[in-house]
C-alpha positions as CSV (number, residue, x, y, z in Angstrom):
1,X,97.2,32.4,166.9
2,X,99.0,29.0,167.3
3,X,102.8,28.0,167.9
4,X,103.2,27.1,164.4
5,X,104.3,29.1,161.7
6,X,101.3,28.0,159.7
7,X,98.8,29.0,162.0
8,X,100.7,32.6,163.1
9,X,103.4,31.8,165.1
10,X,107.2,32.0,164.7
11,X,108.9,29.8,162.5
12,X,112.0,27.7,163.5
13,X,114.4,29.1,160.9
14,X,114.4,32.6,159.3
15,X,117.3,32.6,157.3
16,X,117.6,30.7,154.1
17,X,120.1,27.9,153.9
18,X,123.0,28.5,151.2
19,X,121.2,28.4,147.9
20,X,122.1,25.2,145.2
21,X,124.4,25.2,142.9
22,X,127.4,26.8,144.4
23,X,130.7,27.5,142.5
24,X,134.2,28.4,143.0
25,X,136.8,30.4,141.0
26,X,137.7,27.2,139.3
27,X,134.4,27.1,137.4
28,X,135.0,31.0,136.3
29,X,138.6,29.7,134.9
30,X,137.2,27.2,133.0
31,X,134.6,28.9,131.7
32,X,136.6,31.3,130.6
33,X,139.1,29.1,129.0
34,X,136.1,27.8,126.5
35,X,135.2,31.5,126.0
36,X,139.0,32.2,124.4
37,X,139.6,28.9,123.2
38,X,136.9,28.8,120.5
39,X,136.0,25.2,121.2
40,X,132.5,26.0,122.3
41,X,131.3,22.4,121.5
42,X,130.4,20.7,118.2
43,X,133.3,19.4,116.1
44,X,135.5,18.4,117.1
45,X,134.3,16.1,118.7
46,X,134.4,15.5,121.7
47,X,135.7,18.4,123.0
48,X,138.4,19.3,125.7
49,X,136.2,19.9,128.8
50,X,133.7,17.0,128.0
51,X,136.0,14.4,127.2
52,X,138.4,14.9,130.1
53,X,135.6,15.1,132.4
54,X,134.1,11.7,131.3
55,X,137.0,9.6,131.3
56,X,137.5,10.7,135.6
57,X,134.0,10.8,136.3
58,X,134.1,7.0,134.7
59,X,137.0,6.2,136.5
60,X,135.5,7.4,139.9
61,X,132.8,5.1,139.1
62,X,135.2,2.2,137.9
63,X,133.9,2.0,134.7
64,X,136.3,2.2,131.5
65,X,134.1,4.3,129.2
66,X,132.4,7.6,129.7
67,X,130.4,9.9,127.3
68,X,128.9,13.4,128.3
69,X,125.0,14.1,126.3
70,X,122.8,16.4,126.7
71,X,120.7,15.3,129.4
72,X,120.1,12.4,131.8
73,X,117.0,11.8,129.6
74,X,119.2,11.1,126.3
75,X,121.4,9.1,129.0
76,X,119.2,6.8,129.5
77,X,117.7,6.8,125.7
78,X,121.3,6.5,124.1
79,X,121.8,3.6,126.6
80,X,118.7,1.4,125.8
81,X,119.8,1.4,121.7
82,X,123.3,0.6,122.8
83,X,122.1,-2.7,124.5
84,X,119.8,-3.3,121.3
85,X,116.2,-2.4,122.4
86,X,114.2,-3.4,119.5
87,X,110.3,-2.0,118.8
88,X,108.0,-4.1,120.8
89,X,110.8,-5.2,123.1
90,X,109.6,-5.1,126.8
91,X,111.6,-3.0,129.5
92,X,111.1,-3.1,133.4
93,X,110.8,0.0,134.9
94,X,110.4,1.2,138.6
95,X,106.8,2.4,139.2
96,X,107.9,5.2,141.9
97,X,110.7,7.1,139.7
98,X,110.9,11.1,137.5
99,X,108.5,11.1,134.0
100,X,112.4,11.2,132.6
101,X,113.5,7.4,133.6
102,X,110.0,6.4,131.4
103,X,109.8,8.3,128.6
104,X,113.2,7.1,126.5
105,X,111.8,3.9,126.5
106,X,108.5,4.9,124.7
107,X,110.9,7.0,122.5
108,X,112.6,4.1,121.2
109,X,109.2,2.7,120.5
110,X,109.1,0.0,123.6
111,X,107.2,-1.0,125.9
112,X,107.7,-0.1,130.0
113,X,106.5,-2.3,132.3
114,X,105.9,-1.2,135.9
115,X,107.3,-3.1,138.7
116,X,106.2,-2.0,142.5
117,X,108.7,-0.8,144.7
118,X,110.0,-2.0,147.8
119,X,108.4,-0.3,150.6
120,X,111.9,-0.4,153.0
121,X,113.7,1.4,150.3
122,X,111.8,3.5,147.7
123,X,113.8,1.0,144.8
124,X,112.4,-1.3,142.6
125,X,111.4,-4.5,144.7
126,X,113.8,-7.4,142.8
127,X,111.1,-9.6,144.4
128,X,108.6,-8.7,141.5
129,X,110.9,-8.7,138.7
130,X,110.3,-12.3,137.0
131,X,106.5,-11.7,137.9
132,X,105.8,-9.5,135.1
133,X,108.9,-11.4,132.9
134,X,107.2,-12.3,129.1
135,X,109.0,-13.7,126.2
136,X,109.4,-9.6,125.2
137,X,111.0,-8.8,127.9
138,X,114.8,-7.6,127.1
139,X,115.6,-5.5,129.9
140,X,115.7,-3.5,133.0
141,X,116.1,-0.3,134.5
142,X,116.3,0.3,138.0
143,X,116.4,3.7,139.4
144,X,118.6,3.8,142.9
145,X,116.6,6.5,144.8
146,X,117.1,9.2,146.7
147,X,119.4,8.0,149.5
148,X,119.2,3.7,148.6
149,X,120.2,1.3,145.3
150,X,117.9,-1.1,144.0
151,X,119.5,-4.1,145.2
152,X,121.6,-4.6,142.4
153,X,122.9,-8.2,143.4
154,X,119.6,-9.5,142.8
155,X,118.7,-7.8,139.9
156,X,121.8,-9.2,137.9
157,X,121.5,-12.1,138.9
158,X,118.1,-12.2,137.5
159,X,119.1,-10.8,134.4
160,X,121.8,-13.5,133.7
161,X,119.5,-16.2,134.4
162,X,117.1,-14.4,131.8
163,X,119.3,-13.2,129.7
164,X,118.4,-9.3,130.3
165,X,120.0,-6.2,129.8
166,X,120.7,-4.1,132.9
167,X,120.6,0.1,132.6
168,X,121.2,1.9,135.7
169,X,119.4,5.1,136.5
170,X,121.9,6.8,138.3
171,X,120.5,10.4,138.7
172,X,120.5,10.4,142.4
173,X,123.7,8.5,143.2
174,X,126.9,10.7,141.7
175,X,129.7,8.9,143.7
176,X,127.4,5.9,145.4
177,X,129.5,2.6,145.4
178,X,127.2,-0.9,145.6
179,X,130.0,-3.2,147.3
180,X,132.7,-1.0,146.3
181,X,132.0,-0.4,142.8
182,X,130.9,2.8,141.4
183,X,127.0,3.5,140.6
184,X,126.4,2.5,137.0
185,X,129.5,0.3,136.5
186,X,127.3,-3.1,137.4
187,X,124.8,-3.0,134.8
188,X,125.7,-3.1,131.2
189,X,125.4,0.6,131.2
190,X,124.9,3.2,133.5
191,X,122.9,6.6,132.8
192,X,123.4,10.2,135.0
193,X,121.8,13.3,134.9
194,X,123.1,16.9,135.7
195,X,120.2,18.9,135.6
196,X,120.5,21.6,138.0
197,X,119.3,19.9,141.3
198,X,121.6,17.2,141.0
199,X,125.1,16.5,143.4
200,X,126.5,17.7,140.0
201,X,125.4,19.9,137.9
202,X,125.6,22.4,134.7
203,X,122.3,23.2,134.5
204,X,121.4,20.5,132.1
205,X,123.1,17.8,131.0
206,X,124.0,13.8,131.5
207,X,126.4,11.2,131.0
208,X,126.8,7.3,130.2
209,X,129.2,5.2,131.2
210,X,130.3,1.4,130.9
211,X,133.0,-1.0,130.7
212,X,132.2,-2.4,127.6
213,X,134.0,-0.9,124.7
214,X,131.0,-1.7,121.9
215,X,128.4,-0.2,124.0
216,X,130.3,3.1,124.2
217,X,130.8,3.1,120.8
218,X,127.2,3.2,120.0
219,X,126.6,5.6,122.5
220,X,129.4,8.0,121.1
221,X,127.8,7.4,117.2
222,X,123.8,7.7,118.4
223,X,124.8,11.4,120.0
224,X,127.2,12.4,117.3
225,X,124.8,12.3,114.4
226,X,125.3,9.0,113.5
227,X,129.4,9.5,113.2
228,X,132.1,6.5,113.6
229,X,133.3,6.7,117.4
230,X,136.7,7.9,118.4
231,X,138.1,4.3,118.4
232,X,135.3,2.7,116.0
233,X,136.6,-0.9,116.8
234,X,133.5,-2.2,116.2
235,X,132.0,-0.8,112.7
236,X,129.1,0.3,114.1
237,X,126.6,2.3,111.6
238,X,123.6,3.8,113.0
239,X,121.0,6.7,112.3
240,X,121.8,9.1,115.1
241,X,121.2,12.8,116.5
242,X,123.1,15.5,118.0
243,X,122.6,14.9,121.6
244,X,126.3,16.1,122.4
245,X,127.0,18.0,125.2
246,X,128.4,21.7,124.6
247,X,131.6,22.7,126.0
248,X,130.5,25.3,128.7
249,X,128.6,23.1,130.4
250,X,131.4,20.3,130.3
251,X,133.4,22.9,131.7
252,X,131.9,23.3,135.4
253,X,131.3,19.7,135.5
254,X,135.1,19.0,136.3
255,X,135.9,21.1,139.4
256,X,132.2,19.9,141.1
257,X,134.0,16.1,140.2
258,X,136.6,17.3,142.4
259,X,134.7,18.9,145.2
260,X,132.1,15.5,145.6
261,X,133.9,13.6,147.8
262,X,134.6,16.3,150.5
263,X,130.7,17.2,150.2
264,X,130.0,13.7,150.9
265,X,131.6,13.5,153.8
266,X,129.6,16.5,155.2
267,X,126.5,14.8,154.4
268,X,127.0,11.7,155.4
269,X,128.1,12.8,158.9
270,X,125.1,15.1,158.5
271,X,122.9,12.2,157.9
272,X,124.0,10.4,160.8
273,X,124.0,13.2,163.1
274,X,120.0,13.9,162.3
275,X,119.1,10.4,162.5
276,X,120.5,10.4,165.9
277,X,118.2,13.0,167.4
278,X,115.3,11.9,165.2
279,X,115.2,7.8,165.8
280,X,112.5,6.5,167.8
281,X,110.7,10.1,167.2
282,X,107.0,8.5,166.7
283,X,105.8,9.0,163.5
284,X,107.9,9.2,161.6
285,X,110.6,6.1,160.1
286,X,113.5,5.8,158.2
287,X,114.6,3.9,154.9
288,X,116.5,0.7,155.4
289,X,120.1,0.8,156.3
290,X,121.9,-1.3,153.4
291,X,125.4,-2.0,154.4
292,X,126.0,-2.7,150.5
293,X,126.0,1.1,150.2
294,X,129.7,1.2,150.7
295,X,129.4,5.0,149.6
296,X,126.3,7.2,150.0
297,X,125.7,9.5,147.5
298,X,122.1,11.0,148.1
299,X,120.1,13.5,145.6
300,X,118.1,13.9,148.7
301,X,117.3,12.5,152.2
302,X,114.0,10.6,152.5
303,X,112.2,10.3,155.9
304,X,109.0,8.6,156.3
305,X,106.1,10.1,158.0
306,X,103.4,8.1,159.2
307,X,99.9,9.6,159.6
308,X,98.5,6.9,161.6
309,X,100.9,7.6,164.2
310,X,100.9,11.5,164.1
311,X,97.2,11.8,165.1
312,X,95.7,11.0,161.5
313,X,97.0,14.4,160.2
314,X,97.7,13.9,156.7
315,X,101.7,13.9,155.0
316,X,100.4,17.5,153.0
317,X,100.0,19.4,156.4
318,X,103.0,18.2,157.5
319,X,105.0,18.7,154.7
320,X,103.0,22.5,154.6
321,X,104.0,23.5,158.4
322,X,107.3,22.3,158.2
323,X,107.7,24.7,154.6
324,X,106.4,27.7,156.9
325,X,108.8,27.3,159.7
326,X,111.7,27.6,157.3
327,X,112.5,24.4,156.4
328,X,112.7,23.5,152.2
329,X,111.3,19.7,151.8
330,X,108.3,18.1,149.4
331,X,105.9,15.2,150.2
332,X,104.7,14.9,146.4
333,X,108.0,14.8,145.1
334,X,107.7,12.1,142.7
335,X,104.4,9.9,141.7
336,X,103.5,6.4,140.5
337,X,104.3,7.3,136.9
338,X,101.6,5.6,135.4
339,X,99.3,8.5,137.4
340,X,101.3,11.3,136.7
341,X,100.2,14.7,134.8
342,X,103.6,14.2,133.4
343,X,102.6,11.2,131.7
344,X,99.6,11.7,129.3
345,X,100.7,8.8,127.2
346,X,98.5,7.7,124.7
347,X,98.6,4.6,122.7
348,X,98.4,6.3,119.2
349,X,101.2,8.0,120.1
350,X,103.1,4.9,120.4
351,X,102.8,2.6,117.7
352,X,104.2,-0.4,119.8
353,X,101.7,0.1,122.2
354,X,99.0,-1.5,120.3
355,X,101.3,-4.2,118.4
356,X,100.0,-8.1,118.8
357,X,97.0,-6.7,121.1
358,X,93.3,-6.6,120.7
359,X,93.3,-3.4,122.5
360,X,95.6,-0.8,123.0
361,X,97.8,-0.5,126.1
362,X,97.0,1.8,128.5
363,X,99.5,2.4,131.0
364,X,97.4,4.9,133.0
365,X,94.8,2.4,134.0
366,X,96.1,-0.9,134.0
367,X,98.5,-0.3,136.9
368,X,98.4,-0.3,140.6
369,X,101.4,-0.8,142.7
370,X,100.5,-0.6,146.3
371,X,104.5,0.7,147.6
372,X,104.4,3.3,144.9
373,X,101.5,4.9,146.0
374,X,101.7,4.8,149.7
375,X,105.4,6.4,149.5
376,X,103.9,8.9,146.8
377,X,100.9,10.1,148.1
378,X,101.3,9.2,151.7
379,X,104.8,8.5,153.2
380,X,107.8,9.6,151.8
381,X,109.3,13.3,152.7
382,X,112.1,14.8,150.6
383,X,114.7,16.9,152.2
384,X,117.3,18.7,149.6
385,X,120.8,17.4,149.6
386,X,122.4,21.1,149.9
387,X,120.7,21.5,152.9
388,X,122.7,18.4,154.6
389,X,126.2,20.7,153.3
390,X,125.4,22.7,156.1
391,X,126.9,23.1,160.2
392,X,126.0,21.3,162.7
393,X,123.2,24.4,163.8
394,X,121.9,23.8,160.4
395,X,120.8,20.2,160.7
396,X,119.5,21.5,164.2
397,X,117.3,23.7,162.8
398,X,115.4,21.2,160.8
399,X,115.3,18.8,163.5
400,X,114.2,21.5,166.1
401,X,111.0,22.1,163.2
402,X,110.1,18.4,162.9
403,X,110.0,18.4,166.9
404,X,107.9,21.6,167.0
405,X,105.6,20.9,164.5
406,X,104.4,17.2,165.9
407,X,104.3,18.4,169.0
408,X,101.9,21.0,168.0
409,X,100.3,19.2,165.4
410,X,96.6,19.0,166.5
411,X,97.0,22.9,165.5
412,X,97.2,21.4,161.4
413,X,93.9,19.4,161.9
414,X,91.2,20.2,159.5
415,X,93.2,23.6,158.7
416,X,92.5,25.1,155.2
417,X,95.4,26.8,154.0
418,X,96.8,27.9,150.4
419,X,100.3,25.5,151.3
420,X,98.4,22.5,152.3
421,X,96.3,22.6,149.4
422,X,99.8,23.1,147.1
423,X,101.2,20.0,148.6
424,X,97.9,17.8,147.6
425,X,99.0,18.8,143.8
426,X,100.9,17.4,141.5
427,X,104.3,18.7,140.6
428,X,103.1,19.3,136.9
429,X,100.6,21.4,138.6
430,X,102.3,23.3,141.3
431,X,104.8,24.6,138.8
432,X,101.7,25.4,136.1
């Protein structure tokens, strides 16, 4: 029997941290207000909840426009045909990033293009952008990650020189300010997801915002079936679907809005207070400090572990022991997407795939971006934003388990058990 939990002994923590989402009484009011008002979503259009809840969760990222869909997917989808993304057109994507940031662009029948990451921050690397630029090219869509932006300053600068469009993936960043404006107000558009992990949530759902009046009007008419927006300035026709968002879940969307900021604080302090006791811990790193961030706003904190300096054990048996001693985290949270189970694209399904080529596309095998896959399959740890809500003792625990488990980590070496192997599997697979 060994002093880790993996291999029989006690583990650090015993008791679960607070479970994700959590709720208040003003959720139940407004829950029930839909439930007597009759206004359950639909028409009209948009409704009471949703459209109040847009217009200050735009405002809080200083944006002018904001429109609730149905998931951060659609987001991003709605976004790419309100900048114009033709068939055929090209769109730069982040190779390290959720199936969900890809996928809309095959939908709309283009073409991503996978640039590498930068390795000091998880974020597309602006440094390989006009690398991969061909006369198809027509946009980009960073992803800011986990706990860092893609460097934002660089990437529009790029796109004015090219004459790009610029979508932010803002999933992970609810509330994250680049130089003092809000995630997703820089590009053209921004996209956000509030699927049930995220710093706010209804269990599904997404919104877009912008400050440009004709891109929110496309937005509004792709997810309203094709209707005229509410201010229909522009004239804008289109072909659209009902990606709206239904009232009950606009309604717990507003008193999270209000909550945010106080949670942030926690974390942040949080974060600081962990990377105190952890820095200079050998093996393990952290993600460049960017002083741009003028307000964190992390889906998850993101340590790196280096094997190399931890005795050659591998990230899995890491990740594995610190799981047993209580401690909720993931190595293999997200992988190069061009490798993923998640993404069996094939280029018959994709018509534009194959356009102006002698062969087909394929995504899966003509891609290798060296940061991606070191932070996928080696490097990066993912630690749960609710578990940074918690005291002081909290944040202790997790520290005390990192300590305990590399200081007892020749005990993981060539050990063969059902959570190590789990953690060398995909997340499609895993959760098969």
């Amino acid at each position: 029997m060994g002093k880790l939990a993996i291999t029989g002994g006690e583990p650090v923590r015993k008791k679960r941290f607070d479970p994700w989402p959590v709720y208040t009484e003003a959720e139940r009011t407004a829950l029930e207000d839909v439930l007597t008002n009759g206004n359950w979503g639909g028409q009209p259009f948009p409704g009471k909840h949703g459209d109040a809840f847009a217009k200050k969760f735009a405002e809080f990222h200083t944006a002018k426009y904001g429109q609730c869909v149905n998931t951060g997917t659609v987001a991003i989808q709605a976004a790419l045909m309100a900048v114009g993304i033709q068939p055929g057109d090209e769109v730069l994507v982040p190779a390290y990033t959720w199936e969900g940031t890809v996928g809309p662009v095959l939908l709309v029948n283009a073409v991503p293009v996978f640039v590498d990451v930068d390795p000091e921050t998880y974020c597309m690397d602006a440094k390989g952008i006009e690398e991969v630029l061909t006369p198809k090219t027509r946009a980009i869509l960073p992803v800011h990650l986990g706990m860092r932006f893609a460097d934002l300053d660089a990437i529009m600068s790029i796109a004015k020189k090219h004459s790009l469009k610029v979508v932010e993936d803002c999933a992970h960043v609810h509330g994250g300010m680049w130089c003092a404006k809000g995630a997703g107000s820089i590009g053209d558009l921004g996209t956000f997801s509030f699927q049930s992990s995220k710093l706010i949530t209804c269990g599904e759902g997404g919104a877009v915002i912008t400050n440009n009046l004709e891109y929110f009007e496309r937005v509004q008419s792709y997810i309203n079936a094709g209707r005229a927006s509410v201010t229909d300035q522009f004239k804008h026709r289109m072909i659209g679907f009902n990606y709206r968002l239904g009232e009950f879940q606009a309604a717990v969307l507003g008193p999270q809005l209000e909550r945010l900021p106080q949670q942030q604080k926690i974390r942040q302090a949080n974060f600081e207070y962990f990377e105190s006791r952890l820095r200079g811990t050998p093996g393990l790193g952290f993600l460049r400090s960017e002083p741009r961030i003028t307000r964190t706003a992390p889906y998850c904190y993101v340590l790196k572990y280096f094997a190399e300096q931890a005795k050659g054990i591998p990230r899995a048996a890491f990740v594995a022991a610190l799981q047993l001693e209580g401690i909720p985290c993931d190595g293999l949270f997200y992988e190069p997407v061009y490798r993923s189970s998640l993404f069996p694209v094939k280029p018959t399904d994709f018509p534009a795939l194959s356009w102006g080529r002698t062969e087909p596309l394929d995504l899966r095998n003509k891609y290798r971006c060296p940061a991606a896959e070191r932070a996928a399959y080696h490097e990066a740890i993912w630690f749960p934003h609710y578990l940074f809500l918690a005291a002081k003792e909290g944040i202790d625990t997790i520290v005390d388990a990192i300590f305990k488990t590399l200081e007892n980590i020749e005990e993981l070496r060539g050990l063969e058990h059902p959570t190590i192997r789990n953690q060398g599997l995909s997340r499609a697979d895993r959760e098969s």
